[in-house]
LUMPA-656871 format. One record per atom (N, C-alpha, C): residue number from 1; residue in three letters; x, y, z. Coordinates in Angstrom, 1 decimal, padded with zeros to 4 digits. Example, Ala and Ser with C-alpha at 12.3 -4.5 7.8 and 13.67 -1.06 7.14 Angstrom:
2
- 1; ALA; 013.2; -005.7; 007.8;
- 1; ALA; 012.3; -004.5; 007.8;
- 1; ALA; 013.2; -003.3; 007.8;
- 2; SER; 012.8; -002.2; 007.1;
- 2; SER; 013.7; -001.1; 007.1;
- 2; SER; 012.9; 000.0; 007.9;
! end
This chain:
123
- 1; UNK; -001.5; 117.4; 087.3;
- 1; UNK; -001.6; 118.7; 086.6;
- 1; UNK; -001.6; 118.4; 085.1;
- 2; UNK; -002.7; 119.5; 084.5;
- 2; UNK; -002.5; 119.2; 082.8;
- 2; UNK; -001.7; 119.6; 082.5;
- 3; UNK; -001.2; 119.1; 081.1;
- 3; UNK; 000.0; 120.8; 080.3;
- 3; UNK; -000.9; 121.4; 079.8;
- 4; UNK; -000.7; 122.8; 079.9;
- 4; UNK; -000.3; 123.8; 079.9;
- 4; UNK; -000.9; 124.1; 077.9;
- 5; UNK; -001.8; 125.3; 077.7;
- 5; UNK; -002.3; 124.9; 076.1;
- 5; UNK; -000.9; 125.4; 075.5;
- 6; UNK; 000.3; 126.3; 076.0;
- 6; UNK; 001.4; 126.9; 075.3;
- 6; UNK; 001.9; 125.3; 075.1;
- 7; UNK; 002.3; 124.2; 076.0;
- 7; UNK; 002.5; 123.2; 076.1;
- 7; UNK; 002.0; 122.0; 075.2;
- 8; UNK; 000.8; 122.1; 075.4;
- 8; UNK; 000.5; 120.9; 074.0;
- 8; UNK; 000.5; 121.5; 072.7;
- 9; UNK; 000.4; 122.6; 072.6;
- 9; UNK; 000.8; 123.8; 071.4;
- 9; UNK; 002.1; 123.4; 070.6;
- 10; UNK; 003.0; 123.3; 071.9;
- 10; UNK; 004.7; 122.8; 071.9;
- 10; UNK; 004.6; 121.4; 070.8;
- 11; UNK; 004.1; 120.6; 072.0;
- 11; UNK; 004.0; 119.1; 071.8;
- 11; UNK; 003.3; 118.9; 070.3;
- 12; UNK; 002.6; 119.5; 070.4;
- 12; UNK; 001.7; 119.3; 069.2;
- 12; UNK; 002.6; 119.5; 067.7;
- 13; UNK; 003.5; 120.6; 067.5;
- 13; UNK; 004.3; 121.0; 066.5;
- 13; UNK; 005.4; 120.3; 066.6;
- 14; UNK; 005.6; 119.8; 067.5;
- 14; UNK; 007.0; 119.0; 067.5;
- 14; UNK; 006.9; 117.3; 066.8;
- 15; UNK; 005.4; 116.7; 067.6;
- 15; UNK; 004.8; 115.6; 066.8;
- 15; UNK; 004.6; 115.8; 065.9;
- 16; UNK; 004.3; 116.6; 065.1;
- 16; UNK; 003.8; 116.9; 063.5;
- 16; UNK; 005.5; 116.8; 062.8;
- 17; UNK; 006.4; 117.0; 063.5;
- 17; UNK; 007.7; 116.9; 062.8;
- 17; UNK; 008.0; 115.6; 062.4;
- 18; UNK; 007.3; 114.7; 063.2;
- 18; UNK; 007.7; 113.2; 063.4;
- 18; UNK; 009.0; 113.0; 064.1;
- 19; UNK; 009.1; 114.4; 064.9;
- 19; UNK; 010.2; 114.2; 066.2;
- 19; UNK; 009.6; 113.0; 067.5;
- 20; UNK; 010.2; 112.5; 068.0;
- 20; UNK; 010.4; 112.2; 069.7;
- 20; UNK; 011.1; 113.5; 070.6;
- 21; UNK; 010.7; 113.6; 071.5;
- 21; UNK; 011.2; 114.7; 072.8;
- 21; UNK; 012.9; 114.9; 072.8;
- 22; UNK; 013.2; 113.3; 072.4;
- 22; UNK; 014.7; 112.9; 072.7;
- 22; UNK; 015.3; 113.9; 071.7;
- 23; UNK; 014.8; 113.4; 070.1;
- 23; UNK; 015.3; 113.6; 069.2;
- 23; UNK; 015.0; 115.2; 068.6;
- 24; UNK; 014.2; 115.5; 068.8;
- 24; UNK; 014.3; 117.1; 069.1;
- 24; UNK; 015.2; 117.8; 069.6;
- 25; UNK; 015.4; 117.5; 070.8;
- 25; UNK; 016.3; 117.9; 072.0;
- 25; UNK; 017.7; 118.0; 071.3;
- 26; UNK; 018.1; 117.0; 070.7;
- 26; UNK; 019.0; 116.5; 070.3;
- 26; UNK; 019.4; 117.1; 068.9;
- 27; UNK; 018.4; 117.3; 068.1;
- 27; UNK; 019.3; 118.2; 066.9;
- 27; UNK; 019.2; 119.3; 066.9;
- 28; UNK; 018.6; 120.0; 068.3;
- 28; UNK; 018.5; 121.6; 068.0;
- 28; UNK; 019.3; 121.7; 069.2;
- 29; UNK; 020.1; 121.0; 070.6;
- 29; UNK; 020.1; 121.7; 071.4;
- 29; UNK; 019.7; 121.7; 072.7;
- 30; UNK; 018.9; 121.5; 073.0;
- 30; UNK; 018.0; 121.8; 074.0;
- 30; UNK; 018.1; 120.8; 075.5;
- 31; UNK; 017.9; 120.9; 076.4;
- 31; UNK; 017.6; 119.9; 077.5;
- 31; UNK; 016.3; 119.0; 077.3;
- 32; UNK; 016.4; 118.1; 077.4;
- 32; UNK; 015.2; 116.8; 077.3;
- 32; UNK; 014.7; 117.2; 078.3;
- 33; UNK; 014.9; 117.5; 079.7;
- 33; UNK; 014.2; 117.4; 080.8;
- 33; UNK; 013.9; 118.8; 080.9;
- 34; UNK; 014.2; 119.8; 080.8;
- 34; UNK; 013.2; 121.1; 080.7;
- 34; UNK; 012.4; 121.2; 079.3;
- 35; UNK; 012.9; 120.3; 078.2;
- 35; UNK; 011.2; 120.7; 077.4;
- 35; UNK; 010.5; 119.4; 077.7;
- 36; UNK; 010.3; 118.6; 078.2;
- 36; UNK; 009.3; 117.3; 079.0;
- 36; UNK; 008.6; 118.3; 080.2;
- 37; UNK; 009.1; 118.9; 081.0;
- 37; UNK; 008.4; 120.2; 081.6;
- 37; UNK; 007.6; 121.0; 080.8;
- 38; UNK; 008.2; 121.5; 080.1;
- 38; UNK; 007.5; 123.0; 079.6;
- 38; UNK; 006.2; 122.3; 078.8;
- 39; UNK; 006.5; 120.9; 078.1;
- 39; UNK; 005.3; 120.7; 077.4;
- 39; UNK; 004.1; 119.9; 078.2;
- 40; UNK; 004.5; 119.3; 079.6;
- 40; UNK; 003.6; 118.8; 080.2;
- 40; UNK; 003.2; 120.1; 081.2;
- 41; UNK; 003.3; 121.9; 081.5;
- 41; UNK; 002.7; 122.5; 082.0;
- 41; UNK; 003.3; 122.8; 083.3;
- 42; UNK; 005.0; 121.8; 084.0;
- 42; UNK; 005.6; 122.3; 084.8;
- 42; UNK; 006.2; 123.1; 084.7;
- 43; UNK; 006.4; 123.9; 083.9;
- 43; UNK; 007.8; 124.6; 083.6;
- 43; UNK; 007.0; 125.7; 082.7;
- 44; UNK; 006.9; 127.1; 082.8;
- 44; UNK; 006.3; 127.9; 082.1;
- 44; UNK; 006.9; 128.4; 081.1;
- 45; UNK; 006.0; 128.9; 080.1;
- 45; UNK; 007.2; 129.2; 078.6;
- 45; UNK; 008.3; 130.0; 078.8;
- 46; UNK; 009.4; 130.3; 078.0;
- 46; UNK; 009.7; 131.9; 078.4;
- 46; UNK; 009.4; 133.1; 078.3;
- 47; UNK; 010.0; 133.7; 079.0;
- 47; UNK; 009.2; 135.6; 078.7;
- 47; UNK; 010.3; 136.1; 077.5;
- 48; UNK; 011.7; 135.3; 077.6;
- 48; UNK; 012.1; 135.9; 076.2;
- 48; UNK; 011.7; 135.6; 074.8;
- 49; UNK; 011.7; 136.7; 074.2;
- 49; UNK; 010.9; 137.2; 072.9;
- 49; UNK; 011.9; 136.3; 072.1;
- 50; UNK; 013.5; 136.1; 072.1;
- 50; UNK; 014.0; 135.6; 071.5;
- 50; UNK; 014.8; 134.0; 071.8;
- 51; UNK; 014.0; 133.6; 072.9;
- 51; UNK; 014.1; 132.5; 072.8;
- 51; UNK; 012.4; 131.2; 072.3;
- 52; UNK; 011.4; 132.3; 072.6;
- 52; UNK; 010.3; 132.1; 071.6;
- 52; UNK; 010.4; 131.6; 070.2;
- 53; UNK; 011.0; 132.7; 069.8;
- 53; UNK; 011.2; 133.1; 068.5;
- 53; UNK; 012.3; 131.9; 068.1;
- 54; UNK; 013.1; 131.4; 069.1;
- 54; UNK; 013.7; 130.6; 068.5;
- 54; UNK; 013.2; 129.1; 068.1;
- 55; UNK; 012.7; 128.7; 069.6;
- 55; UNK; 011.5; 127.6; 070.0;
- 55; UNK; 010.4; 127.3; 068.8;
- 56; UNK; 010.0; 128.8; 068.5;
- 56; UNK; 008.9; 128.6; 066.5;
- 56; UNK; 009.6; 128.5; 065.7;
- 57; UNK; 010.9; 128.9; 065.8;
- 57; UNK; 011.8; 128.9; 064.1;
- 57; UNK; 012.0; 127.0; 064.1;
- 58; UNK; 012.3; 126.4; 065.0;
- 58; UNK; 012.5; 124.9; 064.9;
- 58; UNK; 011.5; 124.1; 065.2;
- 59; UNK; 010.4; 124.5; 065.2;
- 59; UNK; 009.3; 124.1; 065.2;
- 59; UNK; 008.5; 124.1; 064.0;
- 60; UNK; 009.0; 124.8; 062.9;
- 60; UNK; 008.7; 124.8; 061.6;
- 60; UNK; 007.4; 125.7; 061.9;
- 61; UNK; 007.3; 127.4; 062.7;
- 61; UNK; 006.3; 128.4; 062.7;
- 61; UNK; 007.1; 129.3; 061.6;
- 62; UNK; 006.5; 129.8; 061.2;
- 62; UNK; 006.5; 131.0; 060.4;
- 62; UNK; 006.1; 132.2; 060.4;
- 63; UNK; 007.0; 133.4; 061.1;
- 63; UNK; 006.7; 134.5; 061.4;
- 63; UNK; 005.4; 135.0; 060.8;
- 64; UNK; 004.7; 135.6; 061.6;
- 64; UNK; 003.3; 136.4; 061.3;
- 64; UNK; 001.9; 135.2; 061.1;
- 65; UNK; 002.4; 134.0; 060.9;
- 65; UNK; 001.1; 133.2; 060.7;
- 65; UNK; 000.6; 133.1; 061.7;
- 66; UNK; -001.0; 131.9; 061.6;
- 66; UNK; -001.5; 131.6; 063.0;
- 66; UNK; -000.9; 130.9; 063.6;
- 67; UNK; -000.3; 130.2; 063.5;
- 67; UNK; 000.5; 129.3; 064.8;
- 67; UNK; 001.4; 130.1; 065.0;
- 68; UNK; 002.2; 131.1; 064.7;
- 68; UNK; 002.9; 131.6; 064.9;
- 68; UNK; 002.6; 132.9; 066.0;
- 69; UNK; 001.4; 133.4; 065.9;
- 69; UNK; 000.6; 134.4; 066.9;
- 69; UNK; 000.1; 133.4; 067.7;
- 70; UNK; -000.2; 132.4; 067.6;
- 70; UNK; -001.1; 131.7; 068.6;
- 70; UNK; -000.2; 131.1; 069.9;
- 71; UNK; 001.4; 130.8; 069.3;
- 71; UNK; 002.1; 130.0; 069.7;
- 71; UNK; 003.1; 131.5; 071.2;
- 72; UNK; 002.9; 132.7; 070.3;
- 72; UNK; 003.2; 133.6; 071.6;
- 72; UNK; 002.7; 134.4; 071.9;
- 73; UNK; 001.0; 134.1; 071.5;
- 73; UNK; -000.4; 134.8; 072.7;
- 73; UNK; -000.4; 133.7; 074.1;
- 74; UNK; -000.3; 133.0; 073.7;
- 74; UNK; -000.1; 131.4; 074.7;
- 74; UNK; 000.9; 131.8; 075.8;
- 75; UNK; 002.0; 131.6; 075.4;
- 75; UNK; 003.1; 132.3; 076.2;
- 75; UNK; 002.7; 133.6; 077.3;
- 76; UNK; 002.4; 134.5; 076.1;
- 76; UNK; 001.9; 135.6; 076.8;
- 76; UNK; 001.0; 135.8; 078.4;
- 77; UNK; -000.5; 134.8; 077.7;
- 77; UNK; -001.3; 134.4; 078.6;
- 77; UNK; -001.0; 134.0; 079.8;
- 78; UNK; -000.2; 133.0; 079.6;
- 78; UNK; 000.1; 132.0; 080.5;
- 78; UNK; 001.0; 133.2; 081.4;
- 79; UNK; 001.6; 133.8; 081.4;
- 79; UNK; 002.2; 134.9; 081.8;
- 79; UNK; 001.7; 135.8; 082.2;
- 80; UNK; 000.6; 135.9; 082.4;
- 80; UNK; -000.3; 137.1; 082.8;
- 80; UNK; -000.3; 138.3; 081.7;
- 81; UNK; 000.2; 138.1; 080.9;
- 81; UNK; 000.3; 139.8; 080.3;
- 81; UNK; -000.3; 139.5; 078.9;
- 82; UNK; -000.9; 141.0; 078.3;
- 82; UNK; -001.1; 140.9; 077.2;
- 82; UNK; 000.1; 140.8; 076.1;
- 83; UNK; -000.4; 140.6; 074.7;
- 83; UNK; 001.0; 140.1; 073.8;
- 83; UNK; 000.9; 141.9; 073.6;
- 84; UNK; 002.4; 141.9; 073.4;
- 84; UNK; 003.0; 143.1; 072.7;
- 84; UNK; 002.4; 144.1; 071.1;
- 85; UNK; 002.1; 143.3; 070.6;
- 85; UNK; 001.2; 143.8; 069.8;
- 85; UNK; 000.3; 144.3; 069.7;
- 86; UNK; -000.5; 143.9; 070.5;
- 86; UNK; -002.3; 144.0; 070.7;
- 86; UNK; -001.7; 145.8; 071.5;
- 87; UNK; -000.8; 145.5; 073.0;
- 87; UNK; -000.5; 146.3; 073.4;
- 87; UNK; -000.2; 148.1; 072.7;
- 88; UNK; 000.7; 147.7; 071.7;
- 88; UNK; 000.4; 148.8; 070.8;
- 88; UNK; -000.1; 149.5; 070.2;
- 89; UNK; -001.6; 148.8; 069.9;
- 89; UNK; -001.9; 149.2; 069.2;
- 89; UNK; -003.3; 150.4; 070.1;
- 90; UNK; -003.4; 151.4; 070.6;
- 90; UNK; -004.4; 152.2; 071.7;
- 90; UNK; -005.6; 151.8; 071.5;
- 91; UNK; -006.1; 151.9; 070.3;
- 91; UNK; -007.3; 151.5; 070.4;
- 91; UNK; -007.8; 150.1; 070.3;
- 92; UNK; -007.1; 149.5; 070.6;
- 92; UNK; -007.6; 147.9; 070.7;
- 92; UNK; -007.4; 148.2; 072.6;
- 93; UNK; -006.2; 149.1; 072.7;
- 93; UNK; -006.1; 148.7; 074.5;
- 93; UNK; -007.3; 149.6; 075.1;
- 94; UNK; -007.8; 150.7; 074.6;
- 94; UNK; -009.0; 151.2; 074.9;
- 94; UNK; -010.3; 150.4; 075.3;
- 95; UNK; -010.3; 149.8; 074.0;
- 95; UNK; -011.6; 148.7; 074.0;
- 95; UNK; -011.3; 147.7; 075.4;
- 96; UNK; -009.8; 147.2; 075.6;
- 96; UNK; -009.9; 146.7; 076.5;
- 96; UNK; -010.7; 146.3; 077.6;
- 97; UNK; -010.9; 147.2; 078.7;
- 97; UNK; -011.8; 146.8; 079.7;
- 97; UNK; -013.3; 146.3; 079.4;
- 98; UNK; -013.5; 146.6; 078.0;
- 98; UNK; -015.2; 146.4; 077.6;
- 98; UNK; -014.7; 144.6; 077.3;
- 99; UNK; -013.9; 144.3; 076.9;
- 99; UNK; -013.7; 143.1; 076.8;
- 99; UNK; -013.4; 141.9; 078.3;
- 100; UNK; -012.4; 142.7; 079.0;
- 100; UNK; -012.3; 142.5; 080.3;
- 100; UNK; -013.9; 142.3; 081.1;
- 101; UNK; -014.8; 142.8; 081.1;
- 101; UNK; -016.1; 143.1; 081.6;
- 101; UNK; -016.7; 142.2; 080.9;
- 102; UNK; -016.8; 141.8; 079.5;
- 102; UNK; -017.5; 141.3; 079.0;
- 102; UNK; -016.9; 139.7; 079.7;
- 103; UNK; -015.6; 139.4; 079.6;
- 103; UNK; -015.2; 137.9; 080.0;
- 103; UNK; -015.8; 137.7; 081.2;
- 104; UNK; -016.0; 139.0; 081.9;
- 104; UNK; -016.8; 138.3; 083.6;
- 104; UNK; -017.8; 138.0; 083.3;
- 105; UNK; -018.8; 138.3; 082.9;
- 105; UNK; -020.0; 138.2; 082.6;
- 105; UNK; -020.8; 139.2; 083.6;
- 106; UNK; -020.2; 140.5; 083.1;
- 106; UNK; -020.7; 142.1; 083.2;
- 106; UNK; -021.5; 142.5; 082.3;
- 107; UNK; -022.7; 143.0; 082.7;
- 107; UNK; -023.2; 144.0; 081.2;
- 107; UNK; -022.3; 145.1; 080.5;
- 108; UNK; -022.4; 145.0; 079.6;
- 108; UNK; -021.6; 146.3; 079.1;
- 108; UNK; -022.5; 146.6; 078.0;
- 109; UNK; -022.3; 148.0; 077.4;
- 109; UNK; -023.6; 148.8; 076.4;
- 109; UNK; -023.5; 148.0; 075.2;
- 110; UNK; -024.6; 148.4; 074.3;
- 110; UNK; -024.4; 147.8; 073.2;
- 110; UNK; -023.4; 148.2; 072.3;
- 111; UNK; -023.0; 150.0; 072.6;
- 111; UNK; -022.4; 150.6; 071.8;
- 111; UNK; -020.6; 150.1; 071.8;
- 112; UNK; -020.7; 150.0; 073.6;
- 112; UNK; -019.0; 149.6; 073.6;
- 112; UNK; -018.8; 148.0; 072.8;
- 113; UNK; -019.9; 147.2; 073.0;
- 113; UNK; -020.1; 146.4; 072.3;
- 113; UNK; -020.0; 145.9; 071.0;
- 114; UNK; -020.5; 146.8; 070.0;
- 114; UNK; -020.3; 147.1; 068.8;
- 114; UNK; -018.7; 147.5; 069.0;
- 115; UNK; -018.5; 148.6; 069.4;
- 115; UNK; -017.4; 149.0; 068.9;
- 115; UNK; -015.6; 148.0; 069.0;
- 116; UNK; -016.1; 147.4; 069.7;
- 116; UNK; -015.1; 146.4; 069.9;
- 116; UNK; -015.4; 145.1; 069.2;
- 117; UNK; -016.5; 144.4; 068.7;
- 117; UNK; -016.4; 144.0; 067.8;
- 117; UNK; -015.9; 144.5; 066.2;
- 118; UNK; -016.3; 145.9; 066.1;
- 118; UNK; -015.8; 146.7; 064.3;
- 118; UNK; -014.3; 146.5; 064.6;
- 119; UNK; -013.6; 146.6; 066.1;
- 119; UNK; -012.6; 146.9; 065.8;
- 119; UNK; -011.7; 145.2; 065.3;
- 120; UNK; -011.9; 144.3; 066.1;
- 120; UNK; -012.3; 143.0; 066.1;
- 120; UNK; -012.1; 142.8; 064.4;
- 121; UNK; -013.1; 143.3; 063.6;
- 121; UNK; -013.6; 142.9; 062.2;
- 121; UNK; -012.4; 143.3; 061.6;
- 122; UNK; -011.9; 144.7; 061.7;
- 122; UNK; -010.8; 145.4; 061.1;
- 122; UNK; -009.9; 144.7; 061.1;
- 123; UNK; -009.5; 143.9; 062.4;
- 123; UNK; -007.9; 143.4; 062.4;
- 123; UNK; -007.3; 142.3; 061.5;
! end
C-alpha cells in the first residue's frame, strides 16, 4: 500500500524540519508507531479539527496559507467529506454537482461551466 497524499504531505513537512520520525515524536509528544502509520497511509488522518490543527502548528504550517489549506483539504478528502469551508460557503456548494459531473467525465453546459469557473476566479 502507498501513503496516503495527507501522509507524504505529513512526511514531507516533517523532513523539511530536519526531523527523524523518532525525533519528532519525541519533542512534541506523539507515538512513533501511529505517526509511521499515518504517514505511510495505514492509519487515516484525524477528523479532529483540533488535533489537525495541532499536527500543522508543529509542523511549522501557518494558519490560512497553502500548506496549511492543503494539509486539511487532504484530511478532509481522504475522509470522504468536503472541507468545512468550501461547505459554507452556498454558492460554491451550489456549483457543486457541476463539478461533481464534470470529475466523471459528464457533459455539463457551458453556462454551469463558466459559472463555476467565475466562481473559482473569485476565491
Amino acid at each position: 500500500m502507498s501513503a496516503s497524499a495527507f501522509g507524504q504531505l505529513f512526511r514531507r513537512c516533517r523532513v523539511e524540519l530536519g526531523l527523524t520520525l523518532r525525533s519528532f515524536c519525541e519533542q512534541h509528544g506523539f507515538d512513533p508507531g501511529n505517526l509511521s502509520r499515518l504517514e505511510r497511509g495505514l492509519l487515516p488522518p484525524p477528523q479532529s479539527e483540533e488535533k489537525l490543527s495541532q499536527y500543522a502548528r508543529v509542523l511549522g504550517l501557518k494558519p490560512g496559507d497553502d500548506r496549511w489549506l492543503e494539509f486539511f483539504d487532504l484530511a478532509a478528502a481522504e475522509h470522504g467529506r468536503i472541507p468545512k469551508d468550501i461547505l459554507s460557503d452556498e454558492e460554491v456548494v451550489d456549483k457543486l454537482p457541476v463539478l461533481f459531473r464534470t470529475l466523471r467525465g459528464e457533459k455539463v453546459s457551458e453556462a454551469e461551466l463558466s459559472a463555476l469557473l467565475d466562481k473559482i476566479r473569485r476565491a
